[in-house]
PDB file with SEQRES, HELIX, SHEET and CRYST1 records, atoms N, CA, C and O in Angstrom:
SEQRES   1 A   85  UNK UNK UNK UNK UNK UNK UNK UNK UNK UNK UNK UNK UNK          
SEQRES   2 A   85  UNK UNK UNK UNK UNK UNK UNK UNK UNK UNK UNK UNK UNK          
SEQRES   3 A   85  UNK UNK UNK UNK UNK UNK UNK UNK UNK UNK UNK UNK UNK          
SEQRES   4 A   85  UNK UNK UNK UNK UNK UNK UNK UNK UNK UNK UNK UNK UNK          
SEQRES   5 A   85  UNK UNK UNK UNK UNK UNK UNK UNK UNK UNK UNK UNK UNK          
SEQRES   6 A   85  UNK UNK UNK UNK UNK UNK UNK UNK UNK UNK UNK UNK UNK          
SEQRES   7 A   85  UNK UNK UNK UNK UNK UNK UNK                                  
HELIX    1 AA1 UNK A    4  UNK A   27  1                                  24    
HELIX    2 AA2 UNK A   31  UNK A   34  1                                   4    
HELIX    3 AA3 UNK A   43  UNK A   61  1                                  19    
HELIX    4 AA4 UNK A   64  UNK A   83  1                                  20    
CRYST1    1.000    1.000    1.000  90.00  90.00  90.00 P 1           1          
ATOM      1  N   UNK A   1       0.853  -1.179   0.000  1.00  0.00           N  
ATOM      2  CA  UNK A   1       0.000   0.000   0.000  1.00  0.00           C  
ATOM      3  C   UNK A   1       0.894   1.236   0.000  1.00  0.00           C  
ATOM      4  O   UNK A   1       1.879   1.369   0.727  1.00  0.00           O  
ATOM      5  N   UNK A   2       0.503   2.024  -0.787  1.00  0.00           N  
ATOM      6  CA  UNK A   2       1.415   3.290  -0.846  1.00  0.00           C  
ATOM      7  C   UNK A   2       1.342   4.653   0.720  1.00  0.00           C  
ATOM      8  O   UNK A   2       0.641   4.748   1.727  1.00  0.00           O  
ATOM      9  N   UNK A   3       2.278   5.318   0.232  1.00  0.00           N  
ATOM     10  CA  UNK A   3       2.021   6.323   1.333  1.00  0.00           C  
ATOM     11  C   UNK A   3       1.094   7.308   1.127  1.00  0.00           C  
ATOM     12  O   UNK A   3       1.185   8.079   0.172  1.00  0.00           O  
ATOM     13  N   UNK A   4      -0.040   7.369   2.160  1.00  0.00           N  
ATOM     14  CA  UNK A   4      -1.455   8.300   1.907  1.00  0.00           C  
ATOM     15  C   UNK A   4      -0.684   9.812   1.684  1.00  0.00           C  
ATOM     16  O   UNK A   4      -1.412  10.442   0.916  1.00  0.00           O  
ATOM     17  N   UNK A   5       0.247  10.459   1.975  1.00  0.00           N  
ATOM     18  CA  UNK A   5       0.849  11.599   1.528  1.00  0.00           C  
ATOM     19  C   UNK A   5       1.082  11.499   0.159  1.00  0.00           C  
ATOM     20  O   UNK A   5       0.770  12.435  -0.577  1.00  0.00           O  
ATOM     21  N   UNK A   6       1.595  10.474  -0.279  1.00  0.00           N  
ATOM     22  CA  UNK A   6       2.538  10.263  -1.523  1.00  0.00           C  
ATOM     23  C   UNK A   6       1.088  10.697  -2.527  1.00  0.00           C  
ATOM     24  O   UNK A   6       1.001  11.558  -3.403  1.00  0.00           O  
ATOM     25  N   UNK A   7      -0.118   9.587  -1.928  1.00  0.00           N  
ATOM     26  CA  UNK A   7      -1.450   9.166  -2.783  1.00  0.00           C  
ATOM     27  C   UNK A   7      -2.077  10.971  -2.994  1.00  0.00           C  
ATOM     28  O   UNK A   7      -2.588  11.597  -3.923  1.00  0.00           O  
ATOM     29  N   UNK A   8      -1.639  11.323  -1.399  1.00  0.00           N  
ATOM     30  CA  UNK A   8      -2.201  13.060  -1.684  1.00  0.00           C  
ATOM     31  C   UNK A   8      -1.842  14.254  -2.545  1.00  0.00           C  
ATOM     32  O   UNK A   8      -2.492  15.221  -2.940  1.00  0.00           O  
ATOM     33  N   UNK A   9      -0.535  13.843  -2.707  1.00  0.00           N  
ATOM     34  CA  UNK A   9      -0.051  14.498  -3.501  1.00  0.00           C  
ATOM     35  C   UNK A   9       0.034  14.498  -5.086  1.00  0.00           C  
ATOM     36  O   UNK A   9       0.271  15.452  -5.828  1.00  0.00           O  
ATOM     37  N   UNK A  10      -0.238  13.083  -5.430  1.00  0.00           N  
ATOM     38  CA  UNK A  10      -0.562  12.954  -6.770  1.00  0.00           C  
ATOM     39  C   UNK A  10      -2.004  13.232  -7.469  1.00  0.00           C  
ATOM     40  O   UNK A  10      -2.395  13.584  -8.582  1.00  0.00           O  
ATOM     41  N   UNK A  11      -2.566  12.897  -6.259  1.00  0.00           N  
ATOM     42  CA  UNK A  11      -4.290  13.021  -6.360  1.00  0.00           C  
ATOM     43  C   UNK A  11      -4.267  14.650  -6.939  1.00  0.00           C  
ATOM     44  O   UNK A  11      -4.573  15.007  -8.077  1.00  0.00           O  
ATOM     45  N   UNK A  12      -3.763  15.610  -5.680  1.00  0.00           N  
ATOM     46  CA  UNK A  12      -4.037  16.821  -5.647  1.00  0.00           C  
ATOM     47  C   UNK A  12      -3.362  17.658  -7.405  1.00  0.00           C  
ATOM     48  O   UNK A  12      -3.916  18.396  -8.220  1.00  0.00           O  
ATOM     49  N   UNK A  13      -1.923  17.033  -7.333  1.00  0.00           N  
ATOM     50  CA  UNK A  13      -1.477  17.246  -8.897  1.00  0.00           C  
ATOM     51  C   UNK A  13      -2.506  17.217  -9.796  1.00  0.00           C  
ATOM     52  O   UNK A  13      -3.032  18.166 -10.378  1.00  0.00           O  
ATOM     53  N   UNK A  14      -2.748  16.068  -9.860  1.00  0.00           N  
ATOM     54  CA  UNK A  14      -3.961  16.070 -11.302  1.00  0.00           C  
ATOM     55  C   UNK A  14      -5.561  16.276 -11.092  1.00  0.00           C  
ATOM     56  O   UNK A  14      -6.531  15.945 -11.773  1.00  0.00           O  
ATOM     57  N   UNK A  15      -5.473  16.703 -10.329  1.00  0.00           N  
ATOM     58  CA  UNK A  15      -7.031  17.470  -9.861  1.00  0.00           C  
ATOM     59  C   UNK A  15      -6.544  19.265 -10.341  1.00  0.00           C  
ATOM     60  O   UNK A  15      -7.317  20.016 -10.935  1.00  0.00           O  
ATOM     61  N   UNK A  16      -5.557  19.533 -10.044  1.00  0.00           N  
ATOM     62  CA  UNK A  16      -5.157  21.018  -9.992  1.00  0.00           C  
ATOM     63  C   UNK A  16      -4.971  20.742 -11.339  1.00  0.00           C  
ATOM     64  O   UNK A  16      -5.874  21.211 -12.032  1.00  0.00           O  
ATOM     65  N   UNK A  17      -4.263  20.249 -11.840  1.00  0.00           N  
ATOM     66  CA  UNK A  17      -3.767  20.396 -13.747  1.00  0.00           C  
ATOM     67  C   UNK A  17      -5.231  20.302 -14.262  1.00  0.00           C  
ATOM     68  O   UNK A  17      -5.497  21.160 -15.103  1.00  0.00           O  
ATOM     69  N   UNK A  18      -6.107  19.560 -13.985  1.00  0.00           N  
ATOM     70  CA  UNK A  18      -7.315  19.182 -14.293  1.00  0.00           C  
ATOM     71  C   UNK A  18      -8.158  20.460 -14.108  1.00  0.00           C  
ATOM     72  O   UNK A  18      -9.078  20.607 -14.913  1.00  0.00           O  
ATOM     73  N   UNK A  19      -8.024  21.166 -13.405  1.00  0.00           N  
ATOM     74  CA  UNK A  19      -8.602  22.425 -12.671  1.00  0.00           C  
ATOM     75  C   UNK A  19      -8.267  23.188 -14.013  1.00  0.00           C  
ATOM     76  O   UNK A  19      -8.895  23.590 -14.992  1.00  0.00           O  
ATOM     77  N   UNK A  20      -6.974  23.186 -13.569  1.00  0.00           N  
ATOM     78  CA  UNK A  20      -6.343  24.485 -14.594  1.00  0.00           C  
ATOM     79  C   UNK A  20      -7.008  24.694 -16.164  1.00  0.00           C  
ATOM     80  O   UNK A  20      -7.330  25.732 -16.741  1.00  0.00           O  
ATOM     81  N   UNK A  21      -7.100  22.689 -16.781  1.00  0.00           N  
ATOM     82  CA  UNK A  21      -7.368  22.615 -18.131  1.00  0.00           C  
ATOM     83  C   UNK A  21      -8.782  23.275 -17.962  1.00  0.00           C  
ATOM     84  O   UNK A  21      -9.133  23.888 -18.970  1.00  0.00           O  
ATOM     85  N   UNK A  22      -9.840  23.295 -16.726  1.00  0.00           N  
ATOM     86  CA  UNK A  22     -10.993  23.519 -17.432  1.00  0.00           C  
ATOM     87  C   UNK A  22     -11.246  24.968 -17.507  1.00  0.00           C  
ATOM     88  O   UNK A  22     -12.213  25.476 -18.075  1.00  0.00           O  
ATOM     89  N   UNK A  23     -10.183  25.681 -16.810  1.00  0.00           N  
ATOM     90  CA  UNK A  23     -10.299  27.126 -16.414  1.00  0.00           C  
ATOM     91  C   UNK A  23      -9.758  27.719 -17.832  1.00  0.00           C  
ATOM     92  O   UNK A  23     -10.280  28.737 -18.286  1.00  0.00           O  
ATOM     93  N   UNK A  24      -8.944  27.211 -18.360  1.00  0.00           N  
ATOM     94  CA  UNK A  24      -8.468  28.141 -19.519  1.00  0.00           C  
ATOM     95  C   UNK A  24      -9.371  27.189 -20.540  1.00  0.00           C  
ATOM     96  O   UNK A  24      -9.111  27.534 -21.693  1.00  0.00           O  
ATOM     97  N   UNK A  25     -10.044  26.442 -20.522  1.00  0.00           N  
ATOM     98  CA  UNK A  25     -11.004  26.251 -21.537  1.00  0.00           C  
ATOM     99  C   UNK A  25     -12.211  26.990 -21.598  1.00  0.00           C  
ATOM    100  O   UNK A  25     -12.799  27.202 -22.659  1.00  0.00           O  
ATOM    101  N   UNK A  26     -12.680  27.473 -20.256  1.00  0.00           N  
ATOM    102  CA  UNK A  26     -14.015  28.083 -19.920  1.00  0.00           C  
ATOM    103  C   UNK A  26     -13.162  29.587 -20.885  1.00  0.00           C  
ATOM    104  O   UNK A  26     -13.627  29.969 -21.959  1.00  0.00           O  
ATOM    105  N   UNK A  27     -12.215  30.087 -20.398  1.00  0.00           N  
ATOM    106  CA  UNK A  27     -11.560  31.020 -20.703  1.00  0.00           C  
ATOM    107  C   UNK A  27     -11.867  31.467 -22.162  1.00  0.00           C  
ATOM    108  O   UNK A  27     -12.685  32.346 -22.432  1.00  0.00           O  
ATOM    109  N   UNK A  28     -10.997  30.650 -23.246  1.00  0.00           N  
ATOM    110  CA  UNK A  28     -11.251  30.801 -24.490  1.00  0.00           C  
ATOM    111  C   UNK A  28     -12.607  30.348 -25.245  1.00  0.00           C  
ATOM    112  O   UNK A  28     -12.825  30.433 -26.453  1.00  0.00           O  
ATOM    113  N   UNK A  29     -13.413  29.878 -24.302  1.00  0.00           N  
ATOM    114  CA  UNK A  29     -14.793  30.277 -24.791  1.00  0.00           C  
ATOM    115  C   UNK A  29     -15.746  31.448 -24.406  1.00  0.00           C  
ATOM    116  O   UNK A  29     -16.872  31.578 -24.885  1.00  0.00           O  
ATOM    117  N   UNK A  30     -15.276  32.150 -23.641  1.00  0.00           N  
ATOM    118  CA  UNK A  30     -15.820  32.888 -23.254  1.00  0.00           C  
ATOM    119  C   UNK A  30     -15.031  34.766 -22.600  1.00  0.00           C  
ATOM    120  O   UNK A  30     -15.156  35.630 -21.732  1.00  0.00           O  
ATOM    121  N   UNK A  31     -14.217  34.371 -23.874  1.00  0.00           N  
ATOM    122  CA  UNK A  31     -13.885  35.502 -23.734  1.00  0.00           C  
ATOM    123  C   UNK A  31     -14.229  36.775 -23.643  1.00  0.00           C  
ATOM    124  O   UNK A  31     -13.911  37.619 -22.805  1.00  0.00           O  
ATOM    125  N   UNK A  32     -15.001  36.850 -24.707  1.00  0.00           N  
ATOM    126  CA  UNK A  32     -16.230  38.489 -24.216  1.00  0.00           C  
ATOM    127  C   UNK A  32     -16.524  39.146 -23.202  1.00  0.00           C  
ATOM    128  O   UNK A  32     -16.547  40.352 -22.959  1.00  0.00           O  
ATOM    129  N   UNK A  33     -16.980  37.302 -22.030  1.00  0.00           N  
ATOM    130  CA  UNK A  33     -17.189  37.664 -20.984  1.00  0.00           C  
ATOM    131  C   UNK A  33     -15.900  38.061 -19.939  1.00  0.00           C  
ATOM    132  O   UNK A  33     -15.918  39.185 -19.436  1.00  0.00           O  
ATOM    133  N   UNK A  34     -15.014  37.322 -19.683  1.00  0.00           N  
ATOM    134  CA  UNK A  34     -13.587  37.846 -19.258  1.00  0.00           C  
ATOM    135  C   UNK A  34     -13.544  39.145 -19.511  1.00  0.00           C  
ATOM    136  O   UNK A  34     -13.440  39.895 -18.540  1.00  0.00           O  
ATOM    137  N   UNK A  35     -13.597  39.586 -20.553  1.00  0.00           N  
ATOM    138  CA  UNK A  35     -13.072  40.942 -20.760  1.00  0.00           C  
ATOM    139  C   UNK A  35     -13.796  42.187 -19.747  1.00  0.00           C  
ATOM    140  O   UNK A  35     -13.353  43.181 -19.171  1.00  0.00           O  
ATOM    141  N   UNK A  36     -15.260  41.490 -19.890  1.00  0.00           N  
ATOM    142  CA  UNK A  36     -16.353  42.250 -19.171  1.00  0.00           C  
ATOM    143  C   UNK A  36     -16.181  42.119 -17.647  1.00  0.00           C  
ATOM    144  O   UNK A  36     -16.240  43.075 -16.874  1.00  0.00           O  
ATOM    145  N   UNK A  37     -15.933  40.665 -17.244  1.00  0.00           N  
ATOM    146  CA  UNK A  37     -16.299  40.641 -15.847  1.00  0.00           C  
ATOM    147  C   UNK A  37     -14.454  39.809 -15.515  1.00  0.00           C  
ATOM    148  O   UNK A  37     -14.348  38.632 -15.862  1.00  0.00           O  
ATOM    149  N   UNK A  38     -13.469  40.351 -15.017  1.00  0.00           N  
ATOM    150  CA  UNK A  38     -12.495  40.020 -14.751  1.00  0.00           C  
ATOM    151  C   UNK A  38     -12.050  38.868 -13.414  1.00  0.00           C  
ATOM    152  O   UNK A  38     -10.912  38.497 -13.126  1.00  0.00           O  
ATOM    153  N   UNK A  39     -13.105  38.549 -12.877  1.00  0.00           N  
ATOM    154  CA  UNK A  39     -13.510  37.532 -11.618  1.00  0.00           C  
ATOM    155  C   UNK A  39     -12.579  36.599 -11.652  1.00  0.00           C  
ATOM    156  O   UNK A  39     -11.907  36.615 -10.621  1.00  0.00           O  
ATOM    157  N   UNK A  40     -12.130  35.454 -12.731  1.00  0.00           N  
ATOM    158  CA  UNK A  40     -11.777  34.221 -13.213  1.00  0.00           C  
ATOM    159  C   UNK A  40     -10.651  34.474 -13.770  1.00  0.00           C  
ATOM    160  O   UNK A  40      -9.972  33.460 -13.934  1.00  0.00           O  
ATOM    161  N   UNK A  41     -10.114  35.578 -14.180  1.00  0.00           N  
ATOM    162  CA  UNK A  41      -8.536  35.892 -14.085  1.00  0.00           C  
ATOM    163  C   UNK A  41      -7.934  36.406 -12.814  1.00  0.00           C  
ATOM    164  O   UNK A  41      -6.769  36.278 -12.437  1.00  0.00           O  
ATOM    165  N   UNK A  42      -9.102  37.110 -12.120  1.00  0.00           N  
ATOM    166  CA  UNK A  42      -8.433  37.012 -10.663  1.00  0.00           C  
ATOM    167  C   UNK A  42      -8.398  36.120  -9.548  1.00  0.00           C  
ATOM    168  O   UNK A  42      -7.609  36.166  -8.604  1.00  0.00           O  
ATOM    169  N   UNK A  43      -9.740  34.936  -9.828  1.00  0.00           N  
ATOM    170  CA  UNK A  43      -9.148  33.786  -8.860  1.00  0.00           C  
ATOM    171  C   UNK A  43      -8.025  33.152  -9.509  1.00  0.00           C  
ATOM    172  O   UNK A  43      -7.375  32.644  -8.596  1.00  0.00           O  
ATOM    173  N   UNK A  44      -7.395  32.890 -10.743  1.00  0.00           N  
ATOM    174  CA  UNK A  44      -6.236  32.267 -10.973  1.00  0.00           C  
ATOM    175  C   UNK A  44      -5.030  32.055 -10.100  1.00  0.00           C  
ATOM    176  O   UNK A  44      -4.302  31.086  -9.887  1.00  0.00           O  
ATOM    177  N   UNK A  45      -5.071  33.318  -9.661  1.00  0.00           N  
ATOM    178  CA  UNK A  45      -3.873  33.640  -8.495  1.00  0.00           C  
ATOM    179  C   UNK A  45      -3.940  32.835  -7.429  1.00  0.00           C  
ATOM    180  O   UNK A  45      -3.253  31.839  -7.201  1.00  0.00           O  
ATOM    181  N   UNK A  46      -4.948  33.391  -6.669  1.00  0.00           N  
ATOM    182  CA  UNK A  46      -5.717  32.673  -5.578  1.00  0.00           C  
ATOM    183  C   UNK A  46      -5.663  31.456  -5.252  1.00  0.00           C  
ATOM    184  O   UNK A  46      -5.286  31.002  -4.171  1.00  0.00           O  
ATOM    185  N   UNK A  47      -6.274  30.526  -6.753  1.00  0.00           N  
ATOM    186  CA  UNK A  47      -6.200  28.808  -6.813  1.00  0.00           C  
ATOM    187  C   UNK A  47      -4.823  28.694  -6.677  1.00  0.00           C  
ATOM    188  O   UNK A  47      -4.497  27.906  -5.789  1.00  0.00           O  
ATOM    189  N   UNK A  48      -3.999  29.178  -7.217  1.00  0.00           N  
ATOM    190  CA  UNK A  48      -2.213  28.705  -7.388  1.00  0.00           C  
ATOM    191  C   UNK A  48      -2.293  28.415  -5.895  1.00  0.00           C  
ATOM    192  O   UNK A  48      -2.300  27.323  -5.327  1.00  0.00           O  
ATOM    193  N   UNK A  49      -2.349  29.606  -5.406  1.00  0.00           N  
ATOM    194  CA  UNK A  49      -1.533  29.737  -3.751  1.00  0.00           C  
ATOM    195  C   UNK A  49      -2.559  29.291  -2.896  1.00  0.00           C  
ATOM    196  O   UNK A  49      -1.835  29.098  -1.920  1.00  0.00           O  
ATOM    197  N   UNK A  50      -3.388  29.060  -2.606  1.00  0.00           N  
ATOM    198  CA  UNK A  50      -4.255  28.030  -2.349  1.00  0.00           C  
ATOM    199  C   UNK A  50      -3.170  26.527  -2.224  1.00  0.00           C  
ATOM    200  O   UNK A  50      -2.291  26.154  -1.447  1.00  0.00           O  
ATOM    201  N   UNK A  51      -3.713  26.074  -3.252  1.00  0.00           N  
ATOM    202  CA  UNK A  51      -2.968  24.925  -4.149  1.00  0.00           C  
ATOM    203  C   UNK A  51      -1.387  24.399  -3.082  1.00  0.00           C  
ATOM    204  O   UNK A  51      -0.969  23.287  -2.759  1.00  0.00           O  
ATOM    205  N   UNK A  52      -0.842  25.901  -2.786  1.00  0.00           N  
ATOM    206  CA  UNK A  52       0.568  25.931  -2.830  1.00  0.00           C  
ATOM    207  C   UNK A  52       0.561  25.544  -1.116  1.00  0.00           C  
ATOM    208  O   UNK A  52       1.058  24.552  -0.584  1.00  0.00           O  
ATOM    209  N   UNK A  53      -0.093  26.554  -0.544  1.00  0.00           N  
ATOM    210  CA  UNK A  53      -0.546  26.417   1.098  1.00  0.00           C  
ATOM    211  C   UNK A  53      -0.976  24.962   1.543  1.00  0.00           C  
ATOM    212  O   UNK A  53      -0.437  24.224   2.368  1.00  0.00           O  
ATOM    213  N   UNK A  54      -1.810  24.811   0.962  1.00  0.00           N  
ATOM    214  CA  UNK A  54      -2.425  23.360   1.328  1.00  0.00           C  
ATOM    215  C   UNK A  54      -1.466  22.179   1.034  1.00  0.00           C  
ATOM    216  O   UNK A  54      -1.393  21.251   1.839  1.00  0.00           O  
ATOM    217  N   UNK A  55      -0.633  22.196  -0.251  1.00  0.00           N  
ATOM    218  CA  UNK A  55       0.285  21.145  -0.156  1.00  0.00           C  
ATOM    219  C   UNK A  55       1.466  21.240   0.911  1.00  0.00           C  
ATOM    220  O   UNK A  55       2.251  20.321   1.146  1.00  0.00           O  
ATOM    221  N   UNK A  56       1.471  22.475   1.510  1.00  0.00           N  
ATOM    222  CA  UNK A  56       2.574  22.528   2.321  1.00  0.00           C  
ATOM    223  C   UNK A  56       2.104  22.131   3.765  1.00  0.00           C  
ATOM    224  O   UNK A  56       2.821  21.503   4.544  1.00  0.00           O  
ATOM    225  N   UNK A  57       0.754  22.585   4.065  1.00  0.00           N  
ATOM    226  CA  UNK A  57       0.003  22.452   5.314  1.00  0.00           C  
ATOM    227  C   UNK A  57      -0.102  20.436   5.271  1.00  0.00           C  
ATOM    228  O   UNK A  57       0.107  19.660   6.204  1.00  0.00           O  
ATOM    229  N   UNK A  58      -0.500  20.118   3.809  1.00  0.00           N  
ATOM    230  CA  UNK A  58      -0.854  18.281   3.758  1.00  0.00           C  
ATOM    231  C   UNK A  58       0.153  17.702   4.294  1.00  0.00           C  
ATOM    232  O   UNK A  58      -0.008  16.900   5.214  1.00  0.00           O  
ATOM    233  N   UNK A  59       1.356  18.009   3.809  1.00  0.00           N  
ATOM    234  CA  UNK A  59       2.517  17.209   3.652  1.00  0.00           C  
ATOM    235  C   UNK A  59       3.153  17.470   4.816  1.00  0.00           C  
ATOM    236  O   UNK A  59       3.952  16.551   4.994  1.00  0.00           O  
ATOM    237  N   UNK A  60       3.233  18.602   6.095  1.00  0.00           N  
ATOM    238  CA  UNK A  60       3.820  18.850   7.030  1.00  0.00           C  
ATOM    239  C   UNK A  60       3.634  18.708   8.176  1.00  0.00           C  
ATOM    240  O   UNK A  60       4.283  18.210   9.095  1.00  0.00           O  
ATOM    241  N   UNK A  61       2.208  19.421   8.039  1.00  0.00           N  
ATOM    242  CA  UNK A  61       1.585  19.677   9.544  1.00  0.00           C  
ATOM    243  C   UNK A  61       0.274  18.265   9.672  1.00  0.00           C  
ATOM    244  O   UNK A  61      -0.391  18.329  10.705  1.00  0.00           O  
ATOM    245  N   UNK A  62       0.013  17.384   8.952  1.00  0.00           N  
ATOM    246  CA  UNK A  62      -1.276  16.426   8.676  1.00  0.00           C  
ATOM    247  C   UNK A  62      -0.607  15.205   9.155  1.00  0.00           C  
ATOM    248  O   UNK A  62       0.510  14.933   8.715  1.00  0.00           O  
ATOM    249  N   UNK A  63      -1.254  14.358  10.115  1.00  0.00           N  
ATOM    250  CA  UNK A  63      -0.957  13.007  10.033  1.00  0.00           C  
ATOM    251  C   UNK A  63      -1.451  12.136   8.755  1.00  0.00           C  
ATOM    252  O   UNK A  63      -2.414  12.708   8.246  1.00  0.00           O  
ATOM    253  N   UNK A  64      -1.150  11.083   8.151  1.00  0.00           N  
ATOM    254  CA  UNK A  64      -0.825  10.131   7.190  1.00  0.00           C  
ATOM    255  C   UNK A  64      -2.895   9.883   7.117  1.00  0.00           C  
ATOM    256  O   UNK A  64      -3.602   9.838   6.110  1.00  0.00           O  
ATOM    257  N   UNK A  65      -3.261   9.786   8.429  1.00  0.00           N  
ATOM    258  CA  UNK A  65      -4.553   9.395   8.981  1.00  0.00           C  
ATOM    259  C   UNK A  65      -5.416  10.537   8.438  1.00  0.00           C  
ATOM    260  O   UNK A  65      -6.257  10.258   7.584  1.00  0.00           O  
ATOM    261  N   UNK A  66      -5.317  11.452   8.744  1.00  0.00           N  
ATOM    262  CA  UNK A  66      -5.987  12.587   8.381  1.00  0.00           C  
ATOM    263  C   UNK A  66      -6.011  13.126   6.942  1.00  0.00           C  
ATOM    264  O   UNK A  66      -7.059  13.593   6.496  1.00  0.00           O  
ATOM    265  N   UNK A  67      -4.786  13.074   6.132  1.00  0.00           N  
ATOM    266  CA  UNK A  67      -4.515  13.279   4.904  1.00  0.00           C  
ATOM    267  C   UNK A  67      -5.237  12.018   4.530  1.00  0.00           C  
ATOM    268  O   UNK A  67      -6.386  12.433   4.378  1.00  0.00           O  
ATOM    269  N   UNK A  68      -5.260  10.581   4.261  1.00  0.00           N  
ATOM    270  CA  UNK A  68      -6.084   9.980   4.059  1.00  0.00           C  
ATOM    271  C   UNK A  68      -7.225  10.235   3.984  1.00  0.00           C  
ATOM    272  O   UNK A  68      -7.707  10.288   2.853  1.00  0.00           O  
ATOM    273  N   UNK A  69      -8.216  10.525   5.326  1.00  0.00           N  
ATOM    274  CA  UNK A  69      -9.536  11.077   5.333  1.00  0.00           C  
ATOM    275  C   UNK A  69      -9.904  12.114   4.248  1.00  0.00           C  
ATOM    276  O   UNK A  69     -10.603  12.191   3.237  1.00  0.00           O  
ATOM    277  N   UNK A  70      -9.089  12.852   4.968  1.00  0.00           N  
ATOM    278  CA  UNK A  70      -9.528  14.275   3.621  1.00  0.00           C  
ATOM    279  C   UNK A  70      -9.469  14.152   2.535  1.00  0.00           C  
ATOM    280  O   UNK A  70     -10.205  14.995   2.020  1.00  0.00           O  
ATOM    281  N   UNK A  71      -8.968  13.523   1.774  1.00  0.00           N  
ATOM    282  CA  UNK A  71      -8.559  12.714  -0.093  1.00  0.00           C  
ATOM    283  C   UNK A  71     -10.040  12.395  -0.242  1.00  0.00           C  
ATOM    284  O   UNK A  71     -10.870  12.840  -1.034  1.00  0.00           O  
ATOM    285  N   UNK A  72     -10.192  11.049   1.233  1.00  0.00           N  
ATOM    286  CA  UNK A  72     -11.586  10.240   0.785  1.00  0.00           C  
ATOM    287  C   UNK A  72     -12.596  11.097   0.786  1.00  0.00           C  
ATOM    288  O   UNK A  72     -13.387  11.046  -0.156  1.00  0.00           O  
ATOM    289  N   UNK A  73     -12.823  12.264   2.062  1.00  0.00           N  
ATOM    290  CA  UNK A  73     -13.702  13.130   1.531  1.00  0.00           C  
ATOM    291  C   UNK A  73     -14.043  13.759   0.340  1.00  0.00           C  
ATOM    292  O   UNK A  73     -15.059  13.577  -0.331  1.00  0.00           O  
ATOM    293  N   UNK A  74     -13.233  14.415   0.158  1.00  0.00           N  
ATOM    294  CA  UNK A  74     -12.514  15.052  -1.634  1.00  0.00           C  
ATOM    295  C   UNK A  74     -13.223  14.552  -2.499  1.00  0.00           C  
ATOM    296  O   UNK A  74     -14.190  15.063  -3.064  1.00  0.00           O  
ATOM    297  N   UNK A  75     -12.543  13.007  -2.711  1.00  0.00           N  
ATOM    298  CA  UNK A  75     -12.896  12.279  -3.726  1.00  0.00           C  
ATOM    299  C   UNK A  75     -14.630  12.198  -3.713  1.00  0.00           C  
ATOM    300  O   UNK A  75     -15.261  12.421  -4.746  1.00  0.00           O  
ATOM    301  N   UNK A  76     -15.082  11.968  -2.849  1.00  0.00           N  
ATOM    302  CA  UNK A  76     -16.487  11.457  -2.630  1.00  0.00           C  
ATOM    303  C   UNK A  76     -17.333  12.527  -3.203  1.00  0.00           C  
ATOM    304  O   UNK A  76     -18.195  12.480  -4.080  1.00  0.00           O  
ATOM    305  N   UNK A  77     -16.843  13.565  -2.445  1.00  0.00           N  
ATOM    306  CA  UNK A  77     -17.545  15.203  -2.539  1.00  0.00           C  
ATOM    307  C   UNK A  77     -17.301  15.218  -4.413  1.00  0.00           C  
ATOM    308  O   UNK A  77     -18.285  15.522  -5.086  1.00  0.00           O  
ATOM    309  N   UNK A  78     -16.295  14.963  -4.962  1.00  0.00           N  
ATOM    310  CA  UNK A  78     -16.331  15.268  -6.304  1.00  0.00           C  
ATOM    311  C   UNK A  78     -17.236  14.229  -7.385  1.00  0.00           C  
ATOM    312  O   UNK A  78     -17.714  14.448  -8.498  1.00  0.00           O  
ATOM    313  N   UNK A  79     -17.226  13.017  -6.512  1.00  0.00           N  
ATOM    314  CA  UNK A  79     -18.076  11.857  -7.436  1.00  0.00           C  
ATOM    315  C   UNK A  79     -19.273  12.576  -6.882  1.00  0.00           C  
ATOM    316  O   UNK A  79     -19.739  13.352  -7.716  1.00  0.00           O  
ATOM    317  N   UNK A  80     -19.571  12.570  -6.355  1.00  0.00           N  
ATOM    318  CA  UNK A  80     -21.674  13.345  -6.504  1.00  0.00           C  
ATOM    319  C   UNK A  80     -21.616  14.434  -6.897  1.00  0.00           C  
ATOM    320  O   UNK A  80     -22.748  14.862  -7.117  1.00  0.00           O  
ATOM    321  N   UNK A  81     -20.571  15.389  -7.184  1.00  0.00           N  
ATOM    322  CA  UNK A  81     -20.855  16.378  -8.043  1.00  0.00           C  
ATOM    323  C   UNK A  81     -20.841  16.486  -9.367  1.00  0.00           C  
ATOM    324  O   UNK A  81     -21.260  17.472  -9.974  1.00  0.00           O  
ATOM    325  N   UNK A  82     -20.122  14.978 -10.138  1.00  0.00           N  
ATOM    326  CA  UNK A  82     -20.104  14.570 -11.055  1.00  0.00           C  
ATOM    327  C   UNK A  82     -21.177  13.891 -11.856  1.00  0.00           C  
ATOM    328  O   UNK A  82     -21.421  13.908 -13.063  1.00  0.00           O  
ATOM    329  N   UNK A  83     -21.925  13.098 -10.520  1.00  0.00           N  
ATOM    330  CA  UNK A  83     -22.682  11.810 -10.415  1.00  0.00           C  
ATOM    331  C   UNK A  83     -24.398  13.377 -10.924  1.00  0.00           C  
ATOM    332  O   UNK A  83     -25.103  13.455 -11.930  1.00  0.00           O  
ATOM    333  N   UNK A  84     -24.371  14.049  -9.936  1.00  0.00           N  
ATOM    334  CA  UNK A  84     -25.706  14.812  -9.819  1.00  0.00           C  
ATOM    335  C   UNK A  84     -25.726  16.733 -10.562  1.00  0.00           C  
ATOM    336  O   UNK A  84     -26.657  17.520 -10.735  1.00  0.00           O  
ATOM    337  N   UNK A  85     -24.884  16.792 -10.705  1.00  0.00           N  
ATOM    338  CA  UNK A  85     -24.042  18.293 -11.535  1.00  0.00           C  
ATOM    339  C   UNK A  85     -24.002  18.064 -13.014  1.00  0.00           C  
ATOM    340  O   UNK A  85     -23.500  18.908 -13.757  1.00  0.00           O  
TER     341      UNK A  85                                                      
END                                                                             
């Protein structure tokens, strides 16, 4: 069984790249609106360091137990938003 940090950290990688692809896709479809309402170029920032905090808070300050939990939450929370969204 792997290390639940190791599992967190890869999880979180391709959830964030995954993030990113849908943000600059929403982006170039909807540029008009960007231009108009600047919201979604300014959370960009935000998500990074977000992103950046939390991997440092997962990996440091989290027991193995807890980082576990929170993934499974994660994950769950994203399958019914998938499942019913």
């Amino acid at each position: 069984m792997s290390n639940p940090k190791t599992t967190a950290a890869t999880t979180t990688f391709f959830i964030f790249s995954n993030s990113l692809a849908g943000i600059f896709s929403r982006i170039n479809k909807i540029i008009p609106a960007i231009l108009e309402n600047q919201i979604i170029i300014t959370l960009i920032p935000v998500v990074v360091v977000a992103a950046l905090i939390g991997g440092h808070i997962g990996s440091r300050k989290l027991s193995q137990e807890n980082v576990r939990k929170i993934i499974g939450i994660i994950l769950i929370s994203i399958g019914l938003l998938l499942i019913f969204y």
